[in-house]
Backbone as XML, in Angstrom:
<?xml version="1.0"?>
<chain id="A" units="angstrom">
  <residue number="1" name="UNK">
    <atom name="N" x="6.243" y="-20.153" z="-28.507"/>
    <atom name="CA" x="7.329" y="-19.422" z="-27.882"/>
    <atom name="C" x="8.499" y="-19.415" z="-28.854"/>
  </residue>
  <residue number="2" name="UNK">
    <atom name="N" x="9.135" y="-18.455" z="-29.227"/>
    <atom name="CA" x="9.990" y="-18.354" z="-30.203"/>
    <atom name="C" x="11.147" y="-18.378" z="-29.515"/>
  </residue>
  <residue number="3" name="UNK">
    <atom name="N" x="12.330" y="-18.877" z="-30.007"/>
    <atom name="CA" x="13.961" y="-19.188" z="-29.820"/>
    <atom name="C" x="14.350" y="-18.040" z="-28.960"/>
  </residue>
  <residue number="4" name="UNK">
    <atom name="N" x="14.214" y="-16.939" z="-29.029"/>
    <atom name="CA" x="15.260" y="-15.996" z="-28.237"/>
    <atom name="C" x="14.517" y="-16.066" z="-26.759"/>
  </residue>
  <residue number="5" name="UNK">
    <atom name="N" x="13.131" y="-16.239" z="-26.618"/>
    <atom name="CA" x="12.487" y="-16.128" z="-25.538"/>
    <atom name="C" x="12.961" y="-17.451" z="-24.435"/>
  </residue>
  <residue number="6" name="UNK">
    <atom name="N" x="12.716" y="-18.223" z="-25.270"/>
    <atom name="CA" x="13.408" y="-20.208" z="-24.933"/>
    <atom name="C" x="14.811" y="-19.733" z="-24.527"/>
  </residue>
  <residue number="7" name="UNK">
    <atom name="N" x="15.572" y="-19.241" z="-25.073"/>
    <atom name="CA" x="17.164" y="-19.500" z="-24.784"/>
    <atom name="C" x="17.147" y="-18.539" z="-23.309"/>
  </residue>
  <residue number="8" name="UNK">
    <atom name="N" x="16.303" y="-17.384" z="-23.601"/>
    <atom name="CA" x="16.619" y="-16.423" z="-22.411"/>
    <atom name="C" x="16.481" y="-16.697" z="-21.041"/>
  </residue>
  <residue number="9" name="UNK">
    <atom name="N" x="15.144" y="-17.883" z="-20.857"/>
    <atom name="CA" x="14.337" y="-18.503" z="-20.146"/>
    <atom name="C" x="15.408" y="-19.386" z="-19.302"/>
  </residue>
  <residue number="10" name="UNK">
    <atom name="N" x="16.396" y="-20.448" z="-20.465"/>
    <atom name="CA" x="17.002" y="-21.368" z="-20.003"/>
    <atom name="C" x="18.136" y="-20.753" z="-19.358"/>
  </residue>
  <residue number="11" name="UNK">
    <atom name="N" x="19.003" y="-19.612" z="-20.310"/>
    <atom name="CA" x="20.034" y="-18.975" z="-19.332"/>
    <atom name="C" x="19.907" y="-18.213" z="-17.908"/>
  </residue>
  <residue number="12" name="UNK">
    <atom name="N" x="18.568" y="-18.100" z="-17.970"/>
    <atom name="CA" x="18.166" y="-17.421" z="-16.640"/>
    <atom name="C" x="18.158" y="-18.630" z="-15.414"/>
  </residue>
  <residue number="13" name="UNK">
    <atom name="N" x="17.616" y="-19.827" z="-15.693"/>
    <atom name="CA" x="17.054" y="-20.820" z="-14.918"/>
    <atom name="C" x="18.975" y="-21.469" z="-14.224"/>
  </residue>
  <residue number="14" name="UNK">
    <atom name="N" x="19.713" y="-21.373" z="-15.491"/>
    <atom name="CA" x="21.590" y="-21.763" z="-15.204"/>
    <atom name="C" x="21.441" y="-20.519" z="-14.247"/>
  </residue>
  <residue number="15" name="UNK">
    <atom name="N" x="21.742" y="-19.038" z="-13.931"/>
    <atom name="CA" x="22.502" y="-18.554" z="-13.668"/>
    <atom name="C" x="21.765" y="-18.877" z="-11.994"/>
  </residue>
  <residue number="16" name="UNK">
    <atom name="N" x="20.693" y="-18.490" z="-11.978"/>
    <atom name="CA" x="19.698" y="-18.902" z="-11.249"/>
    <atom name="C" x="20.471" y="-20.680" z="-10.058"/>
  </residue>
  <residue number="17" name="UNK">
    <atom name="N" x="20.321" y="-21.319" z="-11.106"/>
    <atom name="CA" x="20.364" y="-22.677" z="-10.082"/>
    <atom name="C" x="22.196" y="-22.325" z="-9.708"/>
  </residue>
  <residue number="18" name="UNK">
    <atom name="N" x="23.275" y="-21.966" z="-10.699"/>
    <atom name="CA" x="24.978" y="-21.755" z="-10.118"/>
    <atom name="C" x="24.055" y="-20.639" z="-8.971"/>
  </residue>
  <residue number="19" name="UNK">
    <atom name="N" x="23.821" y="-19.771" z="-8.488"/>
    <atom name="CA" x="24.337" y="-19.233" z="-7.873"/>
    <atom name="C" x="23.498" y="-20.123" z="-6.551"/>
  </residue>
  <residue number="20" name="UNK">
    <atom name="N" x="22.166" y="-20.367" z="-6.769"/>
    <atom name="CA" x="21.705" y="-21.039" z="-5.319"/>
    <atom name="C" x="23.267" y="-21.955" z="-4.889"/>
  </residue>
  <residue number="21" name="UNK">
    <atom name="N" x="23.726" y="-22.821" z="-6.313"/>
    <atom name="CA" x="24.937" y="-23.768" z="-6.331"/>
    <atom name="C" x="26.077" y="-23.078" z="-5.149"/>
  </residue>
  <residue number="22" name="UNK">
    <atom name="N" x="26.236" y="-22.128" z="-5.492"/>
    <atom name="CA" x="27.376" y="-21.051" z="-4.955"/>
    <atom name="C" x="27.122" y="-21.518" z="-3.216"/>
  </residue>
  <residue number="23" name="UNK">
    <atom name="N" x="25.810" y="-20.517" z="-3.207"/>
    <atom name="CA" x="25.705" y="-20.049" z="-2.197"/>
    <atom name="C" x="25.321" y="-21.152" z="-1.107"/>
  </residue>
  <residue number="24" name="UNK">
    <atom name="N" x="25.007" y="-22.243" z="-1.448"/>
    <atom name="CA" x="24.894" y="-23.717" z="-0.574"/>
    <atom name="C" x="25.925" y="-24.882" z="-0.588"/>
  </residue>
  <residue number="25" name="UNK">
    <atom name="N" x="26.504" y="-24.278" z="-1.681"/>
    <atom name="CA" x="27.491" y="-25.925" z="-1.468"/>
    <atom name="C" x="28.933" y="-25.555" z="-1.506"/>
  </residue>
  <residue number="26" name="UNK">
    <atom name="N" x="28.985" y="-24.003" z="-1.463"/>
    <atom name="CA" x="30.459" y="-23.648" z="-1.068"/>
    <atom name="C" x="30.643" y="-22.968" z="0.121"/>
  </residue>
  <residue number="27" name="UNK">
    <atom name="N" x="31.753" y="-22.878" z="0.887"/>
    <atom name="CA" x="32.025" y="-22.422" z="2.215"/>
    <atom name="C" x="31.962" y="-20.605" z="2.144"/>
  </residue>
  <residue number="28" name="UNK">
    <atom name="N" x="32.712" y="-19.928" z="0.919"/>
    <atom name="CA" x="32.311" y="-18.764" z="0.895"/>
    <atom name="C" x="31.124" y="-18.804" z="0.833"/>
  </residue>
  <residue number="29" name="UNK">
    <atom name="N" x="30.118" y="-19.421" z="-0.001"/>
    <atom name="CA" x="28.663" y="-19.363" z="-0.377"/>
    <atom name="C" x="27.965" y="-19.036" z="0.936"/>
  </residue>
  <residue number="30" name="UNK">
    <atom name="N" x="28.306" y="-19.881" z="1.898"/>
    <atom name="CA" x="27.496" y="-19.937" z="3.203"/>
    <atom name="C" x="27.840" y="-18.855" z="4.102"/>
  </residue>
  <residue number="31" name="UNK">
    <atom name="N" x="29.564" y="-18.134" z="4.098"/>
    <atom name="CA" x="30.042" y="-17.269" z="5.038"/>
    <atom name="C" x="28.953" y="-15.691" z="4.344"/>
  </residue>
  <residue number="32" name="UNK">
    <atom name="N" x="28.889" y="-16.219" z="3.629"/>
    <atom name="CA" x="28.045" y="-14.659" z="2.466"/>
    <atom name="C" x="26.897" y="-15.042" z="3.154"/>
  </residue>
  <residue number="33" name="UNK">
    <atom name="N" x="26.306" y="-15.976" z="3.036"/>
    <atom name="CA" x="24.750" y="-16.339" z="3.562"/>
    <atom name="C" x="24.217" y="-16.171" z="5.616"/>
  </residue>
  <residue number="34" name="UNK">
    <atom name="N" x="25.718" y="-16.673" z="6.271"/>
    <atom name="CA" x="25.558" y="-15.879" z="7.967"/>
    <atom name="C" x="25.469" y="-14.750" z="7.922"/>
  </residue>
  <residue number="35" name="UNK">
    <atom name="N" x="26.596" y="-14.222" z="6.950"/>
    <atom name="CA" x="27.082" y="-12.331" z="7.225"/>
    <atom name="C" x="25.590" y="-11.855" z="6.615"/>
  </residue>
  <residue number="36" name="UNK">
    <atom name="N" x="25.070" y="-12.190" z="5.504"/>
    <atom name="CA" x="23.694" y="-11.666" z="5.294"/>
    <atom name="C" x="23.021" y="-11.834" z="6.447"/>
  </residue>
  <residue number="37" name="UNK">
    <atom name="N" x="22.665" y="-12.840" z="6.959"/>
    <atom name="CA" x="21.557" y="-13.075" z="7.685"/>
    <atom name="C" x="21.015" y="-11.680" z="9.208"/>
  </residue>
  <residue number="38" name="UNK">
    <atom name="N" x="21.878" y="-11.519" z="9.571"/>
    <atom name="CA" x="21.410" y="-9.770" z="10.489"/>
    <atom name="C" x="21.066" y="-9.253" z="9.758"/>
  </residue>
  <residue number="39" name="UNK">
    <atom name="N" x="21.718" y="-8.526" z="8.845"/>
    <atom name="CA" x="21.454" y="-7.578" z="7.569"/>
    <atom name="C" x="19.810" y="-8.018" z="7.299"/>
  </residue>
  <residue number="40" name="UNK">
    <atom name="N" x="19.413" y="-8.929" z="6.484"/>
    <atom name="CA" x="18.503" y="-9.442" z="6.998"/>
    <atom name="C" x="17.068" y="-9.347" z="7.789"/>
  </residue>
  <residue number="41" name="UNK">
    <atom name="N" x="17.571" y="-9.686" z="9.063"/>
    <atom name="CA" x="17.175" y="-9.532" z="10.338"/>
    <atom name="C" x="16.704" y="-8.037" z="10.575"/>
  </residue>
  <residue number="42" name="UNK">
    <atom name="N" x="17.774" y="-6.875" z="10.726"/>
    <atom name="CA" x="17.493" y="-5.550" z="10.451"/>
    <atom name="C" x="16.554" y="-4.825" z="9.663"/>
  </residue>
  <residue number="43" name="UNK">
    <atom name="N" x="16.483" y="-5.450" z="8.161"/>
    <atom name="CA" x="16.043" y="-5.113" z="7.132"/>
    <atom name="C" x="14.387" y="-5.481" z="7.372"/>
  </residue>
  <residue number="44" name="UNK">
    <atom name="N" x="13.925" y="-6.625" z="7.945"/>
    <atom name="CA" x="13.050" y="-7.313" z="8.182"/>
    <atom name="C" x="12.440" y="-5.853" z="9.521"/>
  </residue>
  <residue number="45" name="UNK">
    <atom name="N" x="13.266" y="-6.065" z="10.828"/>
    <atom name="CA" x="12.780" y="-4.837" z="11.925"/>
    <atom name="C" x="12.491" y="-3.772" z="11.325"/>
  </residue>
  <residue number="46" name="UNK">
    <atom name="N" x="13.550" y="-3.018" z="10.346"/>
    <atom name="CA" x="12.921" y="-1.752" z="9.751"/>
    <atom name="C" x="12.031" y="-1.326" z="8.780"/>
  </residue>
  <residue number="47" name="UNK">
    <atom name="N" x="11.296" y="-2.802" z="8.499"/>
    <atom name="CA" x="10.045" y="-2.166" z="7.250"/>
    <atom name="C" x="8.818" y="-2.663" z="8.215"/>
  </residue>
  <residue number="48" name="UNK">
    <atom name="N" x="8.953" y="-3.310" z="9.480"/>
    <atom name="CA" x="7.673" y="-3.481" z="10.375"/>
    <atom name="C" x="8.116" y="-1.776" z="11.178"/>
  </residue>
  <residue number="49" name="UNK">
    <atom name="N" x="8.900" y="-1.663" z="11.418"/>
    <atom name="CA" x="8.896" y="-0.159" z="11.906"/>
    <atom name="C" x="7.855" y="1.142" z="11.238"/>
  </residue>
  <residue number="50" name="UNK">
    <atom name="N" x="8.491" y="0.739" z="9.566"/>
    <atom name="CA" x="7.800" y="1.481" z="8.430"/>
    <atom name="C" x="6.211" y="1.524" z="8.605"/>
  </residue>
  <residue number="51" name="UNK">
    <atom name="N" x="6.104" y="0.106" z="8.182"/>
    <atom name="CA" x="4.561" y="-0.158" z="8.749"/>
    <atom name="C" x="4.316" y="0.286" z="9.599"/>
  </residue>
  <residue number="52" name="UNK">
    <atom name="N" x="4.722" y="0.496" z="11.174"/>
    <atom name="CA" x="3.672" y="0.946" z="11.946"/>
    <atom name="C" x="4.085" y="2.218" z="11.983"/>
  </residue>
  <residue number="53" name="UNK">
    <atom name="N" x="4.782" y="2.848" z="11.653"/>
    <atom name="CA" x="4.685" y="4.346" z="11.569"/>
    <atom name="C" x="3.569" y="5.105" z="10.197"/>
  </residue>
  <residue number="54" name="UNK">
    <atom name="N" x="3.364" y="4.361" z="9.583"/>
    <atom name="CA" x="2.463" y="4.538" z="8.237"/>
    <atom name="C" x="1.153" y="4.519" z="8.816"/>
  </residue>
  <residue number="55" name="UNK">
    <atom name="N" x="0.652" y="3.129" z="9.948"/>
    <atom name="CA" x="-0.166" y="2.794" z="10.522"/>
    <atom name="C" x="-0.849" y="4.262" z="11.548"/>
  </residue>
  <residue number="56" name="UNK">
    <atom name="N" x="0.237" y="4.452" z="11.922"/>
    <atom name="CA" x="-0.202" y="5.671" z="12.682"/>
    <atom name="C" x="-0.469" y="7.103" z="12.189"/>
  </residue>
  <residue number="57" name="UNK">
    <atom name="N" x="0.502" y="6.757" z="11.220"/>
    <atom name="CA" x="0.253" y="8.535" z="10.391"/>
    <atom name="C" x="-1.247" y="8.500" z="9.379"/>
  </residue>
  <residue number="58" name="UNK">
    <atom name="N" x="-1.601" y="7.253" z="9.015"/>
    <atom name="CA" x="-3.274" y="7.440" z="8.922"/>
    <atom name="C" x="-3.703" y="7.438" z="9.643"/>
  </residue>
  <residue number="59" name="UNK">
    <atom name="N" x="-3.880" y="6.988" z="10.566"/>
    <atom name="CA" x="-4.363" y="7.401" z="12.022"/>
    <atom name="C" x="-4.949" y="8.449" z="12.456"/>
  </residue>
  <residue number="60" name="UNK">
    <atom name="N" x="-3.248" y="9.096" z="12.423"/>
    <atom name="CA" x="-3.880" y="10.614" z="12.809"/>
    <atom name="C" x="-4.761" y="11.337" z="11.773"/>
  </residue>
  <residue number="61" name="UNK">
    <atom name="N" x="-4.538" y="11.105" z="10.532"/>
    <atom name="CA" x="-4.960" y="11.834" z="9.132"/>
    <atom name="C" x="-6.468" y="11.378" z="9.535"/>
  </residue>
  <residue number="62" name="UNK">
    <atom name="N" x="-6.941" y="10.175" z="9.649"/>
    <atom name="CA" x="-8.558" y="9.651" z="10.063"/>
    <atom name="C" x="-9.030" y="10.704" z="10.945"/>
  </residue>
  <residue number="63" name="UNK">
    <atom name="N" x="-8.397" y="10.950" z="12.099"/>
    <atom name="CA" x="-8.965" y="11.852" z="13.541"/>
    <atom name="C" x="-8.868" y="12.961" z="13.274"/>
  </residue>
  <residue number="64" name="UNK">
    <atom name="N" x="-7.865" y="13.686" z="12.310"/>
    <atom name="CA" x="-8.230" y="15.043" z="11.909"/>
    <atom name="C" x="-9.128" y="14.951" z="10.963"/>
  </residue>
  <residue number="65" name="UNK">
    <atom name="N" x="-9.491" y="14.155" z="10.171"/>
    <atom name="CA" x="-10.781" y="14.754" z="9.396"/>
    <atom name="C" x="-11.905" y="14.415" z="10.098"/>
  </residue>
  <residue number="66" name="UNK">
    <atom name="N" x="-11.896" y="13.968" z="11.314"/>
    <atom name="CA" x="-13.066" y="13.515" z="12.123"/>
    <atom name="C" x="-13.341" y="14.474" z="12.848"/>
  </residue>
  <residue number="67" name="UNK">
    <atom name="N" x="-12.132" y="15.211" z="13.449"/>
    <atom name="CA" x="-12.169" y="16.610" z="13.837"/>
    <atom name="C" x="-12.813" y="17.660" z="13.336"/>
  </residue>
  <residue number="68" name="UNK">
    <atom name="N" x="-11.897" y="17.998" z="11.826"/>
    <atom name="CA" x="-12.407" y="18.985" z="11.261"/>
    <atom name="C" x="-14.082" y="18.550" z="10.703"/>
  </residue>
  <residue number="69" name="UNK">
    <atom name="N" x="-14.244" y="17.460" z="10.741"/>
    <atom name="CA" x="-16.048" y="17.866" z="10.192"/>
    <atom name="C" x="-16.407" y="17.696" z="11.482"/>
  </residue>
  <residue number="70" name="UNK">
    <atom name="N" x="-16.254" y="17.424" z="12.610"/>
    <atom name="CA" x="-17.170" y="18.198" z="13.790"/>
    <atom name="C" x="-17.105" y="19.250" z="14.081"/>
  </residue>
  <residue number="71" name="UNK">
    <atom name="N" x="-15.843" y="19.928" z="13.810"/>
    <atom name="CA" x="-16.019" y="20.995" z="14.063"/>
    <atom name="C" x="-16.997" y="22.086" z="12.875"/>
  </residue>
  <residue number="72" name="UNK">
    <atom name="N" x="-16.721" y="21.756" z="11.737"/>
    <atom name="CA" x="-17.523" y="22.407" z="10.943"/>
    <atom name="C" x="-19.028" y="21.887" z="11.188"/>
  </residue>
  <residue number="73" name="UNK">
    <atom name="N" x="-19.504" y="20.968" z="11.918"/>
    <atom name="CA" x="-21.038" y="20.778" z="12.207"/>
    <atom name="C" x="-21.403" y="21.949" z="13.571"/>
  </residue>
  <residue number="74" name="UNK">
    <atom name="N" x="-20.249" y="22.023" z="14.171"/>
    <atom name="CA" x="-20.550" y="22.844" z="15.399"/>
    <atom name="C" x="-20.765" y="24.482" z="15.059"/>
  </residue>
  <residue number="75" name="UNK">
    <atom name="N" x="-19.426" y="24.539" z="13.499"/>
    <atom name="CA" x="-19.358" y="26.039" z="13.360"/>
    <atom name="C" x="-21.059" y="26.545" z="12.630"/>
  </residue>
  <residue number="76" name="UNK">
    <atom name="N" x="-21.551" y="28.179" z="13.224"/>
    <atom name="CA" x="-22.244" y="28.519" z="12.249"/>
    <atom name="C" x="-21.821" y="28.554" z="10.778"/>
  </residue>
  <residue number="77" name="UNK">
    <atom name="N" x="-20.679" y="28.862" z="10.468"/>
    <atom name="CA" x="-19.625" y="29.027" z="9.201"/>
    <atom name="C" x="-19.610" y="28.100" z="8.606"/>
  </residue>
  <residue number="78" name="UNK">
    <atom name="N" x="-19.698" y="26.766" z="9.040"/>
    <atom name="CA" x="-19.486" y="25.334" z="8.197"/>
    <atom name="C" x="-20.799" y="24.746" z="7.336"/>
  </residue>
  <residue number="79" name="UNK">
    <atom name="N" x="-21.714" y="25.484" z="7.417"/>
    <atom name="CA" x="-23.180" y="25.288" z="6.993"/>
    <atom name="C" x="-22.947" y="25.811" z="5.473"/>
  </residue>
  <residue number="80" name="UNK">
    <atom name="N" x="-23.454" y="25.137" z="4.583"/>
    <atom name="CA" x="-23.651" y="25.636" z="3.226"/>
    <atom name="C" x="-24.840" y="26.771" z="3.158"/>
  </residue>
  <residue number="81" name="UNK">
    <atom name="N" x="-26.229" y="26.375" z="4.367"/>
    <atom name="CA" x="-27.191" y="26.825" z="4.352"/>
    <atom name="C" x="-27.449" y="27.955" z="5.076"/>
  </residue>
  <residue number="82" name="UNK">
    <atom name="N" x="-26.382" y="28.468" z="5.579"/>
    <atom name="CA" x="-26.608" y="29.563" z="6.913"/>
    <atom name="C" x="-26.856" y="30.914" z="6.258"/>
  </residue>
  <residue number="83" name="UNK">
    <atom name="N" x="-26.921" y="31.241" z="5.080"/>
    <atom name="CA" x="-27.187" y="32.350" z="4.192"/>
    <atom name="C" x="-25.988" y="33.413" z="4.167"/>
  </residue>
  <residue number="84" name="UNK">
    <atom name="N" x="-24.563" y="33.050" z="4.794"/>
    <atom name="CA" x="-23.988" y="33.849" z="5.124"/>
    <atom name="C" x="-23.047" y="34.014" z="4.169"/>
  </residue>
  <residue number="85" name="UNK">
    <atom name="N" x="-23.145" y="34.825" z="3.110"/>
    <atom name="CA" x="-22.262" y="35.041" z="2.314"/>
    <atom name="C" x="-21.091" y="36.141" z="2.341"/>
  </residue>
  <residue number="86" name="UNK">
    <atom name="N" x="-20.581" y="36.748" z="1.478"/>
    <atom name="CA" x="-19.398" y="38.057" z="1.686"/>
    <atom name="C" x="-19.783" y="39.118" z="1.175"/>
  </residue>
  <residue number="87" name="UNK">
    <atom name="N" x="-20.793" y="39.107" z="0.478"/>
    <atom name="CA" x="-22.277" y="39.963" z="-0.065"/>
    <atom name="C" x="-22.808" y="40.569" z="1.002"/>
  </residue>
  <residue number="88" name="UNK">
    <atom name="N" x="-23.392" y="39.490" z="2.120"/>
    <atom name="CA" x="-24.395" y="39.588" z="3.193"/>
    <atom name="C" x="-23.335" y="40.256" z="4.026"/>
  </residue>
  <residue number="89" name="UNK">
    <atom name="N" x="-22.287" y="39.981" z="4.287"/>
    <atom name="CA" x="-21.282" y="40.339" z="5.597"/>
    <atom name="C" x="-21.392" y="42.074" z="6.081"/>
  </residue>
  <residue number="90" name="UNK">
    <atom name="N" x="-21.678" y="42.337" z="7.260"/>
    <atom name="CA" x="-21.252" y="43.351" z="7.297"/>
    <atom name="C" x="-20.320" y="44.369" z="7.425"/>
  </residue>
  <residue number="91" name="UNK">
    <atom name="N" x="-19.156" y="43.932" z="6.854"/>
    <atom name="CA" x="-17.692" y="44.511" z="6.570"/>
    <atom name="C" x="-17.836" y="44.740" z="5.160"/>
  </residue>
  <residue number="92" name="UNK">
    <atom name="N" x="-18.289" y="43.796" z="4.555"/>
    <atom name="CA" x="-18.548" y="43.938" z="2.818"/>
    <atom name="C" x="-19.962" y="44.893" z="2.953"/>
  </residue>
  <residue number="93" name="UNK">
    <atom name="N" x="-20.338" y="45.287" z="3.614"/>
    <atom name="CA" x="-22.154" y="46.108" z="3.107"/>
    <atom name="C" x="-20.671" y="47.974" z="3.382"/>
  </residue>
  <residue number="94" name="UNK">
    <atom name="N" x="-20.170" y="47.534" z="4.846"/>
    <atom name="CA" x="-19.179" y="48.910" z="4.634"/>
    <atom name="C" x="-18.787" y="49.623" z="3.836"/>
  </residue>
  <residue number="95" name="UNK">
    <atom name="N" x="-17.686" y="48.629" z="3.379"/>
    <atom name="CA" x="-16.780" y="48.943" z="2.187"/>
    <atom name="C" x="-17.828" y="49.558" z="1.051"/>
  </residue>
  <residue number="96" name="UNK">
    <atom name="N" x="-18.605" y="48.610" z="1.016"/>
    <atom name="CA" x="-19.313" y="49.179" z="-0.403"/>
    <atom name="C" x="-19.866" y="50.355" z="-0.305"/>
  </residue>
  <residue number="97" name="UNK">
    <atom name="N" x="-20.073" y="50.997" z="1.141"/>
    <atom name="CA" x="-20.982" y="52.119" z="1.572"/>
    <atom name="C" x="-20.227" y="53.525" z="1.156"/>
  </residue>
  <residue number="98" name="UNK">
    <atom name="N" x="-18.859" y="52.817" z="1.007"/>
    <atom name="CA" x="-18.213" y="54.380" z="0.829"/>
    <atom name="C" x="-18.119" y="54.903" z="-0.635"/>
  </residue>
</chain>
């Protein structure tokens, strides 16, 4: 490990332990640490919110494609094999008739 990596390491680990310092063993430290704590609290309610709204919007995305391939098993149209092309159609045999 070379010197600049070492020094960066150690100034990180100081600024790191002053501020836990701050925020536990001084009276502002702690009034910062209640007033966070709802904030918090909120922050915590609105990403389980997130989640279950995510939860549900695959959900629905699952049941529509469960949909749409039953319904394409039901349609004659949804068949690769039904021979029915835009060649075969008889709107396309029309057109071409004229």
């Amino acid at each position: 490990m070379d010197n600049q990596t070492q020094s960066s390491r150690i100034l990180f680990g100081a600024a790191l332990g002053a501020g836990f310092a701050f925020l536990f063993l001084t009276r502002s430290g702690q009034r910062l640490l209640e007033s966070a704590d709802p904030w918090l609290d909120q922050i915590i309610r609105d990403l389980e919110r997130v989640r279950g709204v995510a939860s549900k919007a695959k959900d629905a995305v699952d049941e529509g494609r469960r949909s749409l391939a039953a319904v394409q098993q039901l349609s004659p149209f949804g068949s690769k094999d039904d021979g029915f092309t835009p060649e075969t159609s008889h709107y396309h045999r029309r057109l071409g008739d004229r």
